[in-house]
FIDRENKE-702075 format. One record per residue (C-alpha): chain; y, z, x; residue number from 0. Coordinates in steps of 0.001 Angstrom, whole numbers, padded with zeros to 6 digits. Example, Ala and Ser with C-alpha at 12.3 -4.5 7.8 and 13.67 -1.06 7.14 Angstrom:
<rs>
{c = A, yy = -004500, zz = 007800, xx = 012300, k = 0}
{c = A, yy = -001060, zz = 007140, xx = 013670, k = 1}
</rs>
This chain:
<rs>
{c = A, yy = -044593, zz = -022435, xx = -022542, k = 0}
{c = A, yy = -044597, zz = -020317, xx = -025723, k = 1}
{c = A, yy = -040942, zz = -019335, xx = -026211, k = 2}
{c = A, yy = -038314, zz = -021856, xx = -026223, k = 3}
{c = A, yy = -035322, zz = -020669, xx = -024483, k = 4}
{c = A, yy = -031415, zz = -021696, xx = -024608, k = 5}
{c = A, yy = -030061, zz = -019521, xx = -022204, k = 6}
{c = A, yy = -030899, zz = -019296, xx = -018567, k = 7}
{c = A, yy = -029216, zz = -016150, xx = -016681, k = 8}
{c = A, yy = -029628, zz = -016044, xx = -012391, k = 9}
{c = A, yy = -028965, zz = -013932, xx = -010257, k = 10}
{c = A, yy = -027347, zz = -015326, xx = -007217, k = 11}
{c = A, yy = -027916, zz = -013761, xx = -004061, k = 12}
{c = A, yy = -031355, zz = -014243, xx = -002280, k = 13}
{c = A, yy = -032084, zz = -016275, xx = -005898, k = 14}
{c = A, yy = -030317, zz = -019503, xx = -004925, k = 15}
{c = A, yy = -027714, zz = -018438, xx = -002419, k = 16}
{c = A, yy = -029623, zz = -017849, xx = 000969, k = 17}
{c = A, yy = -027838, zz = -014832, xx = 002285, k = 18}
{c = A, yy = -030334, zz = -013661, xx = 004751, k = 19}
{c = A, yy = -029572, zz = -016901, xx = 006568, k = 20}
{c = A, yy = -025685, zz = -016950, xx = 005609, k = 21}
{c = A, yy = -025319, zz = -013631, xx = 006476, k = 22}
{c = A, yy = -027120, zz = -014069, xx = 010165, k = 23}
{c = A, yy = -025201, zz = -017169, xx = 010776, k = 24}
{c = A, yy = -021845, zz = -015463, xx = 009874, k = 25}
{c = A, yy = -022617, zz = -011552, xx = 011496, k = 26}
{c = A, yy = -023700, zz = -014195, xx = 015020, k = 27}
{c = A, yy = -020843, zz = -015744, xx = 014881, k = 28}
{c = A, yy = -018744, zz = -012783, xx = 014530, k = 29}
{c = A, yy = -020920, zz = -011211, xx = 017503, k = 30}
{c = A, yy = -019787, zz = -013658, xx = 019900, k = 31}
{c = A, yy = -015758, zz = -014096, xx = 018011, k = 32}
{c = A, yy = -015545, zz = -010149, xx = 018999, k = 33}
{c = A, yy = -017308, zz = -010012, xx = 022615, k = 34}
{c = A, yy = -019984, zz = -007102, xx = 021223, k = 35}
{c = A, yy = -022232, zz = -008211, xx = 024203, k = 36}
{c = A, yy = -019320, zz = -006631, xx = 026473, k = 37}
{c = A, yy = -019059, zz = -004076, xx = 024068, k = 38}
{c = A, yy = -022562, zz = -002575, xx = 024355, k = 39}
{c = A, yy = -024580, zz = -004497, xx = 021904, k = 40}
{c = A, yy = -026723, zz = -006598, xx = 024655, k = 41}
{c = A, yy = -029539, zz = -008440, xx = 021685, k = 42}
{c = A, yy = -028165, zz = -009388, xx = 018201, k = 43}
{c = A, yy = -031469, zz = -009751, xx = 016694, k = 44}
{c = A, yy = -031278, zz = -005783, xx = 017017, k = 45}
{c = A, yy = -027600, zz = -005812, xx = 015650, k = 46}
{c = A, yy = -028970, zz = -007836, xx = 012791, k = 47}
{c = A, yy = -031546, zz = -005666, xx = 011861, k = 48}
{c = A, yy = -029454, zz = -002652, xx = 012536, k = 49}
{c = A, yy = -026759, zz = -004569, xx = 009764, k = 50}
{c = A, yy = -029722, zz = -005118, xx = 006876, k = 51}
{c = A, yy = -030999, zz = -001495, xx = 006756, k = 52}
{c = A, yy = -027129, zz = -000304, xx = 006523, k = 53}
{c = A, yy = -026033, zz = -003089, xx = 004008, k = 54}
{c = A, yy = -029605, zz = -001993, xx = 001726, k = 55}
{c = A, yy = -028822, zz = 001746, xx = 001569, k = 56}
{c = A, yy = -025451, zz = 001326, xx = 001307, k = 57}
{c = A, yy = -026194, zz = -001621, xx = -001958, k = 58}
{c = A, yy = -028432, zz = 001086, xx = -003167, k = 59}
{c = A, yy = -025632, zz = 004146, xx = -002597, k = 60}
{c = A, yy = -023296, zz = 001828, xx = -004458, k = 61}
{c = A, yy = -025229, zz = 000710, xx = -007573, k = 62}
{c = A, yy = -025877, zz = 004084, xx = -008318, k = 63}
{c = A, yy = -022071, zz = 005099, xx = -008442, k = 64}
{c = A, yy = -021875, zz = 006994, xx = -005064, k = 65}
{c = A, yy = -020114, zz = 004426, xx = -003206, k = 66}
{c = A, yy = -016867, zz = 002108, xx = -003679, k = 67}
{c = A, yy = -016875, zz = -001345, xx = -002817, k = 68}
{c = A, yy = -014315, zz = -000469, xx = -000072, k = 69}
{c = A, yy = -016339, zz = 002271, xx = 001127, k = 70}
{c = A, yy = -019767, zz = -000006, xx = 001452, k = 71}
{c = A, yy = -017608, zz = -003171, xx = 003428, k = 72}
{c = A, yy = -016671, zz = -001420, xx = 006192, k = 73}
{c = A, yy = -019216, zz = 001378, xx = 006646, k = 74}
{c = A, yy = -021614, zz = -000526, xx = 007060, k = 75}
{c = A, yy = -019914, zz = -002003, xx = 010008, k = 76}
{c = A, yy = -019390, zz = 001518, xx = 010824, k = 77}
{c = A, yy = -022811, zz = 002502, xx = 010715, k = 78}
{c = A, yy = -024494, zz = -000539, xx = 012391, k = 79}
{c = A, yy = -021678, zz = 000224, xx = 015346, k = 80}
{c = A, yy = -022929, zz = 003982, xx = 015563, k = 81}
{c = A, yy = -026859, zz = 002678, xx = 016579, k = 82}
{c = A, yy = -024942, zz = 001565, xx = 019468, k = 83}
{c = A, yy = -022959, zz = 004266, xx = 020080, k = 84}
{c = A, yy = -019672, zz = 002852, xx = 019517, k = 85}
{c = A, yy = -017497, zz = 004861, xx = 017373, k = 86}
{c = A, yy = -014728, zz = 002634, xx = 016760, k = 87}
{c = A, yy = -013589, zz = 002595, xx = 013242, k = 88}
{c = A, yy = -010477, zz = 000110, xx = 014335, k = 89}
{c = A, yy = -013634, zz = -002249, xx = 015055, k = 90}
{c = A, yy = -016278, zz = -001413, xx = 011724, k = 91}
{c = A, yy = -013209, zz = -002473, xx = 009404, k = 92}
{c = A, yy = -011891, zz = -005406, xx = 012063, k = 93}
{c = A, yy = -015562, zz = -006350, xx = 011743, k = 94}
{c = A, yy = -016104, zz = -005714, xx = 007946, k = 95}
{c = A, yy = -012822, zz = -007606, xx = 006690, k = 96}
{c = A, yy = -013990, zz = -010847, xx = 009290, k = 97}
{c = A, yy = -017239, zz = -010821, xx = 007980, k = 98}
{c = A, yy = -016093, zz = -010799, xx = 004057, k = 99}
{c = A, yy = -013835, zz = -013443, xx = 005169, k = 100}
{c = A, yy = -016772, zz = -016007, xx = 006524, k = 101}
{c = A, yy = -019577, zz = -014834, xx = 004480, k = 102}
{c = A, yy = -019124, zz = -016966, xx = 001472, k = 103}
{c = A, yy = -017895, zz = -020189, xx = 003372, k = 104}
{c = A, yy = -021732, zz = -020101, xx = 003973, k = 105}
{c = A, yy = -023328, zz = -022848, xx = 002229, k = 106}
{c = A, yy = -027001, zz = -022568, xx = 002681, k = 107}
{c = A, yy = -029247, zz = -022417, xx = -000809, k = 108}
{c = A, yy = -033083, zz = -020859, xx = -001223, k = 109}
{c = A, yy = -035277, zz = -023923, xx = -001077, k = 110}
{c = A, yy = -035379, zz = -026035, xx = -003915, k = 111}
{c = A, yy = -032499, zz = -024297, xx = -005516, k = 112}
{c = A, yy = -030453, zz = -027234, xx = -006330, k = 113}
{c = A, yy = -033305, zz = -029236, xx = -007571, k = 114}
{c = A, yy = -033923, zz = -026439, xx = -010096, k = 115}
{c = A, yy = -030717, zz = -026434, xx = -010845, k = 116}
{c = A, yy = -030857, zz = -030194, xx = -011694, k = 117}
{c = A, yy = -033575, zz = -029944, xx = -013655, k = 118}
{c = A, yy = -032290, zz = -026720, xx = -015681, k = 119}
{c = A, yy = -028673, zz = -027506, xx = -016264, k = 120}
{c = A, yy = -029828, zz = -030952, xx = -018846, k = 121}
{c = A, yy = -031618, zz = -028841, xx = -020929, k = 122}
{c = A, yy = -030208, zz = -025007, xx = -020916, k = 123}
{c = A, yy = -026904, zz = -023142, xx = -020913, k = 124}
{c = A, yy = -027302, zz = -021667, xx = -017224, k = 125}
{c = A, yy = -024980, zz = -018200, xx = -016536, k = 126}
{c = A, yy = -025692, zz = -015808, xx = -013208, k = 127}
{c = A, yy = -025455, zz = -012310, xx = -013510, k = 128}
{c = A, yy = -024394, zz = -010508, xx = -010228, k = 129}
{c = A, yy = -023755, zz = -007127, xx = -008616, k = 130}
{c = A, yy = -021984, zz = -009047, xx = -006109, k = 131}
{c = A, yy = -017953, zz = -008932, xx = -006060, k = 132}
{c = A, yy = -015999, zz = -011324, xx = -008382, k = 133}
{c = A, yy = -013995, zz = -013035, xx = -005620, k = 134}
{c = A, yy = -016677, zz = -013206, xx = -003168, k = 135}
{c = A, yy = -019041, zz = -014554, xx = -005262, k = 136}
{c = A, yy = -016745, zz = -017606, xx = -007124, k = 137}
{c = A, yy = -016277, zz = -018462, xx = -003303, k = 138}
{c = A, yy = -019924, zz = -018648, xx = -002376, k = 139}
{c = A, yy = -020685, zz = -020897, xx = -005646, k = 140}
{c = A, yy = -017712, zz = -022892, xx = -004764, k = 141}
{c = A, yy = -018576, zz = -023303, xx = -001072, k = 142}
{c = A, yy = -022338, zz = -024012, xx = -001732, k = 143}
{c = A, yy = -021678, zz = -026429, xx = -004436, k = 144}
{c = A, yy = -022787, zz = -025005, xx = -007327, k = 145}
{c = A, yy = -020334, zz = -023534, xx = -009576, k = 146}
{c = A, yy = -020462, zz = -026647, xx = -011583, k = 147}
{c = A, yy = -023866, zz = -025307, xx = -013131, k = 148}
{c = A, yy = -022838, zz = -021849, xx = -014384, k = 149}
{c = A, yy = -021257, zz = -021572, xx = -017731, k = 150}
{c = A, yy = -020487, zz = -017654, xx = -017102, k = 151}
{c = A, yy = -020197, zz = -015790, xx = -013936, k = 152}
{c = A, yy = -020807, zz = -012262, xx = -014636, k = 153}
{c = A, yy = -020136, zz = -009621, xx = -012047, k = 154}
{c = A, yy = -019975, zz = -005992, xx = -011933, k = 155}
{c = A, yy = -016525, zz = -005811, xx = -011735, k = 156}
{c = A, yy = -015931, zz = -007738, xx = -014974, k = 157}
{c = A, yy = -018608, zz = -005787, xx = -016717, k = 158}
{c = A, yy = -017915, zz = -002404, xx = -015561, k = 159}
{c = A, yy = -021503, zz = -001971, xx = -014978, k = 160}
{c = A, yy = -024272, zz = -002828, xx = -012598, k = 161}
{c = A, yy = -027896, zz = -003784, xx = -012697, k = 162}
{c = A, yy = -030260, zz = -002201, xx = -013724, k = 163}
{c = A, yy = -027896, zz = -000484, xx = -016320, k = 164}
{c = A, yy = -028171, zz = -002177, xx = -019701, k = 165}
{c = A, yy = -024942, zz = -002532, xx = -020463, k = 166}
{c = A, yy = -024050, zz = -005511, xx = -017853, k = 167}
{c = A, yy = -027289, zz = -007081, xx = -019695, k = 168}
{c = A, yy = -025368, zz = -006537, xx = -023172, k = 169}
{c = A, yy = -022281, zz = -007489, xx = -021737, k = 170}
{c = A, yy = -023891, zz = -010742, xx = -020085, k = 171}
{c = A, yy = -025095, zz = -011534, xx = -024137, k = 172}
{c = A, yy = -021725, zz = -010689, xx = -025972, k = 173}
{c = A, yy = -019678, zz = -012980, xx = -023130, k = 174}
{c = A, yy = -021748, zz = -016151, xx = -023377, k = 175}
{c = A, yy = -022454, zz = -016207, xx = -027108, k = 176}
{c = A, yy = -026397, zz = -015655, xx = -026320, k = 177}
{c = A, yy = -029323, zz = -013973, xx = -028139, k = 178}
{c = A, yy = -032081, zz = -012039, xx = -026849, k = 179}
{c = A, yy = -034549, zz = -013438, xx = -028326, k = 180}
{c = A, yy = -033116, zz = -016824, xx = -026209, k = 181}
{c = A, yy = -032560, zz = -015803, xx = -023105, k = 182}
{c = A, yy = -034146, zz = -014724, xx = -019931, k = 183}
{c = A, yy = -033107, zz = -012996, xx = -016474, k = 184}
{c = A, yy = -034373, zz = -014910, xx = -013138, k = 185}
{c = A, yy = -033698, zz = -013122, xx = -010016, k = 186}
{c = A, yy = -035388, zz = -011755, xx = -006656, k = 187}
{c = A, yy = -035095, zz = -007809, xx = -006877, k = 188}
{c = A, yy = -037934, zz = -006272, xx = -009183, k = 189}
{c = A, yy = -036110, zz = -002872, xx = -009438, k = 190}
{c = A, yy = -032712, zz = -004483, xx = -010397, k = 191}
{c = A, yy = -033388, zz = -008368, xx = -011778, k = 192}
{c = A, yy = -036459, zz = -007572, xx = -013606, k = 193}
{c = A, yy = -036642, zz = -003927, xx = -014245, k = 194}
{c = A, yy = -032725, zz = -004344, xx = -015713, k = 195}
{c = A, yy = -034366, zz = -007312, xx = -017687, k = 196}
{c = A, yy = -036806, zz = -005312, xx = -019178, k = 197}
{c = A, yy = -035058, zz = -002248, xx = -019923, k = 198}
{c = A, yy = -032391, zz = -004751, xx = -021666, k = 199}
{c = A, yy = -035183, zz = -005970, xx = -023831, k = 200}
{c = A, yy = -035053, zz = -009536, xx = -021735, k = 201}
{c = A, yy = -037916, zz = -012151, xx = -021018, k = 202}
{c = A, yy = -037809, zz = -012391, xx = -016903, k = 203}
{c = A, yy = -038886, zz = -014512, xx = -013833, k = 204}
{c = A, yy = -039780, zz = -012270, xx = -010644, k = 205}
{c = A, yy = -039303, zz = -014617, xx = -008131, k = 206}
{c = A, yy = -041118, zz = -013111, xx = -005542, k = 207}
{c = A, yy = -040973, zz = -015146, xx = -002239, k = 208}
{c = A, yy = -042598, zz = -012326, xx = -000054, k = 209}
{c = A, yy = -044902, zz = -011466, xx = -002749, k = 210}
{c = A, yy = -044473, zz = -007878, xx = -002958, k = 211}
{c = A, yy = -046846, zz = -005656, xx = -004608, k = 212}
{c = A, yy = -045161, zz = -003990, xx = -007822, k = 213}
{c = A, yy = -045873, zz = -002551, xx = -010889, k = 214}
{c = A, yy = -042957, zz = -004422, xx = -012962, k = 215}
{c = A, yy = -044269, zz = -006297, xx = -015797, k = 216}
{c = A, yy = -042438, zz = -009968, xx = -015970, k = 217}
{c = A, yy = -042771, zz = -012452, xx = -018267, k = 218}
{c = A, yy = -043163, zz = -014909, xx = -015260, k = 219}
{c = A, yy = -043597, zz = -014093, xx = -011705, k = 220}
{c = A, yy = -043262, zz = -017652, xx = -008940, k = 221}
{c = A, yy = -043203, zz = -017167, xx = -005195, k = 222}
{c = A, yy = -041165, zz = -020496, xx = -005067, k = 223}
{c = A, yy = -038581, zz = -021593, xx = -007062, k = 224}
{c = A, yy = -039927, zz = -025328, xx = -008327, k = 225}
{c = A, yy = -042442, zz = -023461, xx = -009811, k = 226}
{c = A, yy = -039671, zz = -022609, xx = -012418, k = 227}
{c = A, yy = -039805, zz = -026223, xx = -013030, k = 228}
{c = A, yy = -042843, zz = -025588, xx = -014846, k = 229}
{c = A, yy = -042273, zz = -022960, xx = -016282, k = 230}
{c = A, yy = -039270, zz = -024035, xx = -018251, k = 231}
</rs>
């Protein structure tokens, strides 16, 4: 490694915290807790899919300012609902305040995400810079049993901004005391870990599972996260 680094800011979800899998396992459970087979919904694997295309544009409607949070939690209930031509708002936020509920009692982590956080935690200051919602996300760190790690949780809430902005990248610097020049932003979304990073002036790890074709720039791109265990 060329640069020696003191501060190591992650981003959380789909990072370390698995929410693909924590979100299936809590949006099935929720499926059979409300009866949507007798409802009209016959195949969840179709509800599922219905619920990830809904939560992404909605994420996307919301970092850019279009959206409130309160809007986003139960529309995309809402919306999901509609493919199956139930319009029953009583339901979408029934269904959206349930699933906020469960969600971050989920414990599952990416692979090798507490090993790297073993390994990191002796030798850096380790903070996690979020879009997710404050409460939510304490929850999910507390739940999944790493909250011990992170020095700083910063969310959008706290910062008043979002990624990509800069400013939650500035604000992520004044809070924990850090430099630039010694830090660096590891997350999973190229457009909103590592484009924020770069815009911000920050070093960055892609991590890039799926290995999606891009043309961001990182400092490091790893398609697993032990690979980080080289890096650093």
């Amino acid at each position: 490694m060329t640069k020696t680094y003191k501060h190591l800011f992650f981003d959380l979800d789909h990072t370390l915290w698995d929410f693909d899998k924590n979100s299936e396992v809590t949006l099935r459970s929720l499926y059979d807790e409300f009866k949507l087979s007798e409802r009209g919904i016959p195949d969840f694997d179709g509800l599922f899919s219905s619920y990830n295309a809904h939560n992404d544009k909605l994420w996307a409607r919301y970092r850019k300012g279009y959206i409130k949070r309160d809007e986003l939690r139960w529309k995309r209930m809402w919306l999901m609902l509609l493919d199956f031509k139930i319009a029953d708002t009583t339901l979408a936020h029934e269904l959206g305040t349930a699933f906020l509920e469960m969600l971050p009692t989920q414990a599952r982590l990416v692979p090798h995400a507490k090993e790297l956080l073993d390994y990191c935690s002796e030798r850096y200051e380790l903070h996690l810079i979020t879009n997710g919602f404050e409460t939510t996300q304490r929850m999910k760190l507390q739940y999944s049993g790493i909250a011990r790690y992170f020095k700083h949780l910063i969310t959008s809430e706290c910062s008043n901004s979002v990624k990509p902005n800069k400013d939650i990248f500035d604000y992520a610097l004044n809070v924990s005391g850090a430099r630039v020049e010694d830090s660096i932003m590891i997350g999973d979304a190229v457009d909103i870990d590592i484009f924020g990073a770069i815009n911000a002036g920050w070093d960055s790890v892609y991590y890039n599972p799926h290995k999606v074709v891009h043309e961001r720039k990182p400092t490091y791109e790893i398609a697993h996260l032990e690979e980080l265990m080289e890096v650093f």
